[in-house]
C-alpha positions as a Markdown table, in Angstrom:
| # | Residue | x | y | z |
|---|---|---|---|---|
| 1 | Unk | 163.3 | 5.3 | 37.9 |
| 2 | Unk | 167.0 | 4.8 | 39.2 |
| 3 | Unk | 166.3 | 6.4 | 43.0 |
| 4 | Unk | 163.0 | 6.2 | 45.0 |
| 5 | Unk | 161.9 | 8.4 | 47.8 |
| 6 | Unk | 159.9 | 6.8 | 50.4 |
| 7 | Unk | 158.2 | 9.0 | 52.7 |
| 8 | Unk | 155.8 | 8.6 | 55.8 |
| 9 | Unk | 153.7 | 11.8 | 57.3 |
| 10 | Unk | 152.5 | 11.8 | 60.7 |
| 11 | Unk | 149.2 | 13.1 | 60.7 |
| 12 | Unk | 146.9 | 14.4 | 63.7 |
| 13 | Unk | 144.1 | 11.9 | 64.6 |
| 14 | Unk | 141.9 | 10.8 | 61.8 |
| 15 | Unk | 144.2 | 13.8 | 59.4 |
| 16 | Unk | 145.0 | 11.5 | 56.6 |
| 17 | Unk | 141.5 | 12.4 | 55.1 |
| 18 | Unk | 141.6 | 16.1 | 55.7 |
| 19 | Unk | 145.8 | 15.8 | 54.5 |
| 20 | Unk | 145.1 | 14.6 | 50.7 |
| 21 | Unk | 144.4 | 17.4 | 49.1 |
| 22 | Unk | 147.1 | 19.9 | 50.2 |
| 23 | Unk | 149.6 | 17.0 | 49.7 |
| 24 | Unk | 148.3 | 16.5 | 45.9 |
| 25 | Unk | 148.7 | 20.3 | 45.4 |
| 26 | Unk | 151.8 | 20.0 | 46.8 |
| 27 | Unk | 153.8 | 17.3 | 44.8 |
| 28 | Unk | 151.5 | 18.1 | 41.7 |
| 29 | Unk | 152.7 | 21.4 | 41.6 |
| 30 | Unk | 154.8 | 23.2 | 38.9 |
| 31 | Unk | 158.3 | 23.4 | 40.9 |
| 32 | Unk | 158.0 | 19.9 | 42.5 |
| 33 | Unk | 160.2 | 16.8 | 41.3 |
| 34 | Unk | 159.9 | 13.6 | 40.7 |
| 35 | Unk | 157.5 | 11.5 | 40.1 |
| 36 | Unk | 154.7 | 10.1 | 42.5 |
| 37 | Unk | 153.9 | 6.8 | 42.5 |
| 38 | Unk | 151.7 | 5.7 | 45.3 |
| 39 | Unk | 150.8 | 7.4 | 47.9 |
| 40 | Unk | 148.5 | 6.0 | 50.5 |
| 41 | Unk | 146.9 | 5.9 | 54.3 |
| 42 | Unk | 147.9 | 3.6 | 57.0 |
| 43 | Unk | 144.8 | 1.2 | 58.0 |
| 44 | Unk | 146.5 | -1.8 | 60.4 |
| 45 | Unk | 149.7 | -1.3 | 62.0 |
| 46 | Unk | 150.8 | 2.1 | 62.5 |
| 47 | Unk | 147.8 | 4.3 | 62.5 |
| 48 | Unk | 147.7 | 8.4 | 61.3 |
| 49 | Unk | 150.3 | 8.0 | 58.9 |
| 50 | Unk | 150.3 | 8.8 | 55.3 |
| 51 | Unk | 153.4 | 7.3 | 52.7 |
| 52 | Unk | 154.0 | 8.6 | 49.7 |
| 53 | Unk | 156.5 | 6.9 | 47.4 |
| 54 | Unk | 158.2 | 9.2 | 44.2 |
| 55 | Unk | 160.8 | 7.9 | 41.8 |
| 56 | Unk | 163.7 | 10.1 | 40.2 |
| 57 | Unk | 165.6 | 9.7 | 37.8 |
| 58 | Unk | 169.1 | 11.5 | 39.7 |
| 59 | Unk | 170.5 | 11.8 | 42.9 |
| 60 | Unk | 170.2 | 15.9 | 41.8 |
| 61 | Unk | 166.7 | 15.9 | 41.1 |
| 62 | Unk | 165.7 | 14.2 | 44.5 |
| 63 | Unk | 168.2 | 16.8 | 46.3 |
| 64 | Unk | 166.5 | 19.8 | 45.1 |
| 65 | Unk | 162.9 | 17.9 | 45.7 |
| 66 | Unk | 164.5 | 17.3 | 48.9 |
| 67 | Unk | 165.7 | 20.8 | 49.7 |
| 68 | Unk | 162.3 | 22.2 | 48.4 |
| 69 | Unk | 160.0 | 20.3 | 51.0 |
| 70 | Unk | 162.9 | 21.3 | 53.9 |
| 71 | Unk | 162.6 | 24.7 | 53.0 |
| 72 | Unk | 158.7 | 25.0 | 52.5 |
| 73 | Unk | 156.4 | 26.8 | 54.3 |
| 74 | Unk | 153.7 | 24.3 | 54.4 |
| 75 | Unk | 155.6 | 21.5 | 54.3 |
| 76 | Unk | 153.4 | 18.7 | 51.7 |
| 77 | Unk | 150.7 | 20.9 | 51.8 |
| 78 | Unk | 148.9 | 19.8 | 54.7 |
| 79 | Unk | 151.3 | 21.8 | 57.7 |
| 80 | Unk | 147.4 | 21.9 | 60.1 |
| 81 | Unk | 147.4 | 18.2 | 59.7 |
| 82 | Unk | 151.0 | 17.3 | 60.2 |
| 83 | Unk | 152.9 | 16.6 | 63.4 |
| 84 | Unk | 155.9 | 15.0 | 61.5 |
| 85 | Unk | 157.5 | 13.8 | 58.7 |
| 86 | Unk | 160.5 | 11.3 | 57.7 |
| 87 | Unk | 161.8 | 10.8 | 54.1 |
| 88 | Unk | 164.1 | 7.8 | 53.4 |
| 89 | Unk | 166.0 | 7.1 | 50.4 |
| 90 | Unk | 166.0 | 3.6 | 47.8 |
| 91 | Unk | 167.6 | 2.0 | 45.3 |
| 92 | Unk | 165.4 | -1.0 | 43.6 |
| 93 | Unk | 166.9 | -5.0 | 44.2 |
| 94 | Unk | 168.6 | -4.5 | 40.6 |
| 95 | Unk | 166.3 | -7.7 | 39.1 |
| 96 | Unk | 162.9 | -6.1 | 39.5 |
| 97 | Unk | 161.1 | -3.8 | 37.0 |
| 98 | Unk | 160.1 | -0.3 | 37.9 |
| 99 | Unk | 156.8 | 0.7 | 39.5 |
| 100 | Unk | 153.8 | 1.0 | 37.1 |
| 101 | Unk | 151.4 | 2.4 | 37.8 |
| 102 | Unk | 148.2 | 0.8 | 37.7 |
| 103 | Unk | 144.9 | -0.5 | 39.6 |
| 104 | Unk | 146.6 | -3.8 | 41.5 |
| 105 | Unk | 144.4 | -4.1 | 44.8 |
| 106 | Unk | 142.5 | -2.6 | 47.4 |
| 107 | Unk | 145.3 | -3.2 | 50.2 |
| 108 | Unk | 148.7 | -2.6 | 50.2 |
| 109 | Unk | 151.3 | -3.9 | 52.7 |
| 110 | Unk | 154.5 | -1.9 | 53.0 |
| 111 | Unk | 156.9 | -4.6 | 54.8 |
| 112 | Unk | 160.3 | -3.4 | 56.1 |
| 113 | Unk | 163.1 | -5.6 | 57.1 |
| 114 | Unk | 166.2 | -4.9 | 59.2 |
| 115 | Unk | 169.3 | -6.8 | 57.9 |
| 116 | Unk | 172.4 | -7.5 | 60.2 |
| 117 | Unk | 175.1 | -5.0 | 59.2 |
| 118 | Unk | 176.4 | -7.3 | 56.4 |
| 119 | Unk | 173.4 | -9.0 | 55.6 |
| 120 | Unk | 172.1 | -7.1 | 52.6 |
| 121 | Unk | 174.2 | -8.0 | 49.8 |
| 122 | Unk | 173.8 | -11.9 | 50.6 |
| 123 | Unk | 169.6 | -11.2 | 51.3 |
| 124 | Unk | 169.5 | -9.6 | 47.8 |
| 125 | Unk | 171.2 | -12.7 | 46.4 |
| 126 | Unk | 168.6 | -14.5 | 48.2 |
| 127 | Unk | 165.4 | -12.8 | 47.1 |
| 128 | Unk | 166.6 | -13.0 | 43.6 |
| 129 | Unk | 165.9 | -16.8 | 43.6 |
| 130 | Unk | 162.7 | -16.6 | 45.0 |
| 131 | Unk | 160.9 | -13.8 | 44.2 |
| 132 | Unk | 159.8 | -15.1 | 40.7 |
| 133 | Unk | 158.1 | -18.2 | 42.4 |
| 134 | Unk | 156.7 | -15.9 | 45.2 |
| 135 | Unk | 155.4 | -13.3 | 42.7 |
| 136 | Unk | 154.0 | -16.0 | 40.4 |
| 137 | Unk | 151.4 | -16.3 | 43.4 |
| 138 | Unk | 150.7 | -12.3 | 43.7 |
| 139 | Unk | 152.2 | -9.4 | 42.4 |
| 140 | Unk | 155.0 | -7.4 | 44.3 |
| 141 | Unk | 154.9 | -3.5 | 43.3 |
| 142 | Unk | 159.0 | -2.5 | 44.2 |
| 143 | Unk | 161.6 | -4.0 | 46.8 |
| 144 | Unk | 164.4 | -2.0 | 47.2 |
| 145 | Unk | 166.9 | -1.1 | 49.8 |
| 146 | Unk | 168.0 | 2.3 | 51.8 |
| 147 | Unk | 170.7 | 4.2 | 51.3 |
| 148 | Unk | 170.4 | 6.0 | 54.4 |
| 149 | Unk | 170.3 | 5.0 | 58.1 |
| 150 | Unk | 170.8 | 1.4 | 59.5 |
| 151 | Unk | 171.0 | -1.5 | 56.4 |
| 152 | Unk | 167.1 | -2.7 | 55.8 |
| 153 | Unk | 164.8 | -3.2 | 52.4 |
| 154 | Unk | 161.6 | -2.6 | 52.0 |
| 155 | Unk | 158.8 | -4.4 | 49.7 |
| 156 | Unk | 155.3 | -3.4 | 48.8 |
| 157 | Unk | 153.1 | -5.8 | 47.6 |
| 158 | Unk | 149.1 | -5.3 | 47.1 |
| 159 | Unk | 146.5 | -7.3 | 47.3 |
| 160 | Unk | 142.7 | -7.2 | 47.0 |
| 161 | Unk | 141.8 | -7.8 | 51.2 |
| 162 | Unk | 143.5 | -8.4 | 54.3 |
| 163 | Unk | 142.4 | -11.5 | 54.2 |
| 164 | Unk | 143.4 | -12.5 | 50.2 |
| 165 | Unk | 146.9 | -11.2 | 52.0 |
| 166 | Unk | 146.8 | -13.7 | 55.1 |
| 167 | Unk | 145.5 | -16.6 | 52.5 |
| 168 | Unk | 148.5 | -15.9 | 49.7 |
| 169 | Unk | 151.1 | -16.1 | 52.8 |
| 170 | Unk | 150.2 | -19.1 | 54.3 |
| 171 | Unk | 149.6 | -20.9 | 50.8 |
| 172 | Unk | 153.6 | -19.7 | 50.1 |
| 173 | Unk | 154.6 | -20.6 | 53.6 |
| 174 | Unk | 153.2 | -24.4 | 52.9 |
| 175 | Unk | 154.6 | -24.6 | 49.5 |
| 176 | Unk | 158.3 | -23.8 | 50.7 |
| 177 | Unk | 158.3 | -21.1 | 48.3 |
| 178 | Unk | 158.6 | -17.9 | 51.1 |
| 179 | Unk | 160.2 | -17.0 | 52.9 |
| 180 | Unk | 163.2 | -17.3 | 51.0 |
| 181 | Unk | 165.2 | -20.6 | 52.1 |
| 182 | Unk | 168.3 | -19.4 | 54.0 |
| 183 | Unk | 166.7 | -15.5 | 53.8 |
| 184 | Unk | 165.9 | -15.1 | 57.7 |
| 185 | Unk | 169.2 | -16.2 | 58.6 |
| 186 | Unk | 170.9 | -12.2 | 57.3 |
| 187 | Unk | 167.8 | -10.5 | 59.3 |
| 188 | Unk | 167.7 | -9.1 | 62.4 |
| 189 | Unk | 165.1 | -9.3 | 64.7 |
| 190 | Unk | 163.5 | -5.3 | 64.1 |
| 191 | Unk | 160.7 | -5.6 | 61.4 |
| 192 | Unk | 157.8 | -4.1 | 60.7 |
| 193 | Unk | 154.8 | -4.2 | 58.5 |
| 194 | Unk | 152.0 | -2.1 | 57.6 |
| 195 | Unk | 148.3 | -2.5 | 55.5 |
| 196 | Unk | 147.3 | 0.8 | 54.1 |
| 197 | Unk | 145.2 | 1.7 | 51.4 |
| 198 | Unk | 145.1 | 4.2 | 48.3 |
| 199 | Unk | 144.3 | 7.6 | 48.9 |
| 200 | Unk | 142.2 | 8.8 | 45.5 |
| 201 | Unk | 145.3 | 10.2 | 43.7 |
| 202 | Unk | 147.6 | 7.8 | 44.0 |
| 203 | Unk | 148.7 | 6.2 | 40.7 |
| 204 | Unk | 148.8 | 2.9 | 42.3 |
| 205 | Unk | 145.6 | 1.9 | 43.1 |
Protein backbone atom coordinates (compact mmCIF):
# COMPACT_ATOMS: atom_id res chain seq x y z
CA UNK A 1 0.00 0.00 0.00
CA UNK A 2 1.57 3.48 -0.95
CA UNK A 3 -0.97 5.78 1.55
CA UNK A 4 -2.50 4.58 4.86
CA UNK A 5 -5.51 5.94 6.56
CA UNK A 6 -5.51 5.93 10.28
CA UNK A 7 -8.65 6.58 11.90
CA UNK A 8 -9.98 6.79 15.60
CA UNK A 9 -13.97 6.78 16.47
CA UNK A 10 -15.23 8.16 19.56
CA UNK A 11 -17.69 5.93 20.76
CA UNK A 12 -20.40 6.39 23.66
CA UNK A 13 -19.54 4.57 26.88
CA UNK A 14 -18.79 0.87 26.63
CA UNK A 15 -19.98 1.46 22.32
CA UNK A 16 -17.02 -0.11 20.84
CA UNK A 17 -18.91 -3.59 21.26
CA UNK A 18 -22.25 -2.47 20.05
CA UNK A 19 -20.10 -0.25 17.04
CA UNK A 20 -18.44 -3.43 15.21
CA UNK A 21 -20.87 -4.56 13.24
CA UNK A 22 -22.22 -1.48 11.50
CA UNK A 23 -18.52 -0.38 10.95
CA UNK A 24 -17.73 -3.94 9.16
CA UNK A 25 -20.84 -3.33 7.01
CA UNK A 26 -19.72 -0.19 6.42
CA UNK A 27 -16.05 -0.50 5.08
CA UNK A 28 -16.95 -4.04 3.75
CA UNK A 29 -19.42 -2.73 1.61
CA UNK A 30 -19.57 -2.70 -2.29
CA UNK A 31 -18.79 1.22 -2.82
CA UNK A 32 -16.15 1.52 -0.03
CA UNK A 33 -12.27 1.85 -0.83
CA UNK A 34 -9.40 0.73 0.31
CA UNK A 35 -8.36 -1.80 2.15
CA UNK A 36 -8.77 -2.49 5.97
CA UNK A 37 -6.15 -3.69 7.80
CA UNK A 38 -6.67 -3.59 11.50
CA UNK A 39 -9.12 -2.27 13.12
CA UNK A 40 -9.35 -2.52 16.91
CA UNK A 41 -10.76 -1.15 20.51
CA UNK A 42 -8.95 0.95 22.93
CA UNK A 43 -8.23 -1.08 26.33
CA UNK A 44 -5.45 1.24 28.44
CA UNK A 45 -4.94 4.71 27.63
CA UNK A 46 -7.72 6.45 25.91
CA UNK A 47 -10.84 4.65 26.59
CA UNK A 48 -14.21 4.46 24.06
CA UNK A 49 -12.28 4.69 21.04
CA UNK A 50 -12.23 2.46 18.11
CA UNK A 51 -9.10 2.85 15.20
CA UNK A 52 -9.30 1.51 12.19
CA UNK A 53 -6.24 1.49 9.84
CA UNK A 54 -6.96 1.00 5.68
CA UNK A 55 -4.19 1.17 3.04
CA UNK A 56 -4.62 2.59 -0.62
CA UNK A 57 -3.00 2.34 -3.26
CA UNK A 58 -3.65 6.42 -4.59
CA UNK A 59 -4.05 9.57 -3.10
CA UNK A 60 -7.56 9.37 -5.57
CA UNK A 61 -8.81 6.31 -4.10
CA UNK A 62 -8.45 7.55 -0.38
CA UNK A 63 -10.16 10.98 -1.54
CA UNK A 64 -13.24 9.44 -2.77
CA UNK A 65 -13.16 6.94 0.43
CA UNK A 66 -12.66 10.03 2.13
CA UNK A 67 -15.53 12.02 0.54
CA UNK A 68 -17.86 8.97 0.88
CA UNK A 69 -17.59 8.64 4.81
CA UNK A 70 -18.03 12.86 4.91
CA UNK A 71 -20.92 12.57 2.95
CA UNK A 72 -22.64 9.50 4.63
CA UNK A 73 -25.63 9.21 6.41
CA UNK A 74 -24.45 6.90 9.08
CA UNK A 75 -21.19 7.72 9.09
CA UNK A 76 -18.95 4.00 9.64
CA UNK A 77 -22.02 2.43 10.28
CA UNK A 78 -22.39 2.83 13.78
CA UNK A 79 -23.99 6.91 13.80
CA UNK A 80 -26.13 5.63 17.56
CA UNK A 81 -22.68 4.75 18.87
CA UNK A 82 -20.55 7.60 17.65
CA UNK A 83 -19.92 10.98 19.21
CA UNK A 84 -16.88 11.72 16.89
CA UNK A 85 -14.54 10.83 14.55
CA UNK A 86 -10.96 11.94 13.22
CA UNK A 87 -9.14 10.44 10.13
CA UNK A 88 -5.42 11.18 9.57
CA UNK A 89 -3.38 10.45 6.73
CA UNK A 90 0.32 8.22 6.31
CA UNK A 91 3.01 7.47 4.32
CA UNK A 92 5.11 4.29 5.60
CA UNK A 93 9.11 5.07 6.94
CA UNK A 94 10.23 4.02 3.21
CA UNK A 95 12.46 0.82 4.73
CA UNK A 96 9.61 -1.19 6.25
CA UNK A 97 7.35 -3.72 4.48
CA UNK A 98 3.68 -3.25 4.17
CA UNK A 99 1.08 -4.51 6.62
CA UNK A 100 0.19 -8.28 6.44
CA UNK A 101 -2.24 -9.35 7.68
CA UNK A 102 -1.99 -11.97 10.11
CA UNK A 103 -2.61 -13.38 13.76
CA UNK A 104 0.56 -11.43 15.58
CA UNK A 105 -0.75 -10.95 19.38
CA UNK A 106 -3.44 -10.33 21.64
CA UNK A 107 -2.39 -6.59 22.32
CA UNK A 108 -1.57 -3.93 20.24
CA UNK A 109 0.08 -0.61 21.09
CA UNK A 110 -0.55 2.31 18.77
CA UNK A 111 2.47 4.77 19.88
CA UNK A 112 2.41 8.29 18.46
CA UNK A 113 5.31 10.64 18.54
CA UNK A 114 5.39 14.46 18.08
CA UNK A 115 8.66 15.52 16.22
CA UNK A 116 10.02 19.22 16.53
CA UNK A 117 9.09 20.99 13.23
CA UNK A 118 12.25 19.73 11.51
CA UNK A 119 12.75 16.67 13.24
CA UNK A 120 11.23 14.07 11.01
CA UNK A 121 13.52 13.63 8.26
CA UNK A 122 16.55 13.21 10.71
CA UNK A 123 14.20 10.73 13.24
CA UNK A 124 13.54 8.60 10.04
CA UNK A 125 17.25 8.43 9.43
CA UNK A 126 17.44 7.41 12.92
CA UNK A 127 14.80 4.61 13.19
CA UNK A 128 16.24 3.12 10.11
CA UNK A 129 19.39 1.97 12.07
CA UNK A 130 17.67 0.62 14.74
CA UNK A 131 14.59 -0.76 13.99
CA UNK A 132 16.11 -4.13 12.63
CA UNK A 133 17.81 -4.73 16.12
CA UNK A 134 14.50 -3.59 17.89
CA UNK A 135 12.23 -5.74 15.71
CA UNK A 136 14.63 -8.73 15.97
CA UNK A 137 13.21 -8.69 19.70
CA UNK A 138 9.31 -8.38 18.59
CA UNK A 139 7.59 -7.61 15.57
CA UNK A 140 6.53 -4.00 14.53
CA UNK A 141 3.23 -4.06 12.20
CA UNK A 142 3.72 -0.28 10.23
CA UNK A 143 5.53 3.10 11.27
CA UNK A 144 4.80 5.71 9.12
CA UNK A 145 4.39 9.41 9.29
CA UNK A 146 1.37 12.08 8.64
CA UNK A 147 0.89 14.11 6.04
CA UNK A 148 -1.54 16.17 7.69
CA UNK A 149 -1.52 18.34 10.80
CA UNK A 150 1.59 19.08 13.04
CA UNK A 151 4.98 16.73 12.00
CA UNK A 152 4.60 13.23 14.18
CA UNK A 153 4.91 9.22 13.19
CA UNK A 154 3.12 6.74 14.43
CA UNK A 155 4.18 2.86 15.08
CA UNK A 156 2.08 -0.15 15.98
CA UNK A 157 3.59 -2.99 17.32
CA UNK A 158 1.65 -6.14 18.90
CA UNK A 159 2.32 -8.22 21.37
CA UNK A 160 0.87 -11.24 23.17
CA UNK A 161 0.08 -9.24 26.90
CA UNK A 162 0.61 -6.05 28.50
CA UNK A 163 2.95 -7.41 30.34
CA UNK A 164 5.13 -9.46 27.41
CA UNK A 165 4.95 -5.45 26.18
CA UNK A 166 6.43 -3.96 29.49
CA UNK A 167 9.11 -7.06 29.60
CA UNK A 168 10.25 -6.64 25.60
CA UNK A 169 10.80 -2.65 26.51
CA UNK A 170 12.75 -2.79 29.37
CA UNK A 171 14.92 -5.94 27.99
CA UNK A 172 15.59 -3.21 24.77
CA UNK A 173 16.07 -0.35 27.12
CA UNK A 174 18.96 -2.50 28.98
CA UNK A 175 20.54 -3.66 25.88
CA UNK A 176 20.94 -0.09 24.35
CA UNK A 177 19.10 -1.18 21.48
CA UNK A 178 15.82 1.41 21.97
CA UNK A 179 15.21 3.91 21.96
CA UNK A 180 17.11 4.84 19.12
CA UNK A 181 20.54 6.44 20.21
CA UNK A 182 20.33 10.20 19.39
CA UNK A 183 16.24 9.53 18.40
CA UNK A 184 14.72 11.59 21.55
CA UNK A 185 16.80 14.45 20.79
CA UNK A 186 14.26 15.46 17.19
CA UNK A 187 11.04 14.79 19.66
CA UNK A 188 9.06 17.00 21.33
CA UNK A 189 7.72 16.48 24.51
CA UNK A 190 3.68 15.63 23.21
CA UNK A 191 3.36 11.76 23.00
CA UNK A 192 1.04 9.40 23.44
CA UNK A 193 0.42 5.69 23.49
CA UNK A 194 -2.32 3.43 23.50
CA UNK A 195 -2.95 -0.73 24.18
CA UNK A 196 -5.97 -1.86 22.30
CA UNK A 197 -7.08 -5.04 21.12
CA UNK A 198 -8.62 -6.70 17.94
CA UNK A 199 -12.13 -6.40 17.37
CA UNK A 200 -13.24 -9.92 15.57
CA UNK A 201 -12.87 -8.66 11.97
CA UNK A 202 -9.86 -7.07 11.96
CA UNK A 203 -7.31 -8.76 9.70
CA UNK A 204 -4.64 -8.19 12.11
CA UNK A 205 -5.19 -10.18 14.86
Amino acid sequence: MKYYELTTLKTVIFGAAAAAPGIQSFLSAREAGGTLLGAWGADIGALNEVYLLRGFTDMEELVAERQRVLLAENPFGCLEQLVNYHTETYLPFDFVPPVTPGEYGKVYEIRTYHTRLNGLAPTIEKWRKAIPARTAMSKMNIAMYALDGSPRFTQIWPYESANQRAEIRARSVADGVWPPKGGPDWLSPEMNSTLAVPLGFSPLQ
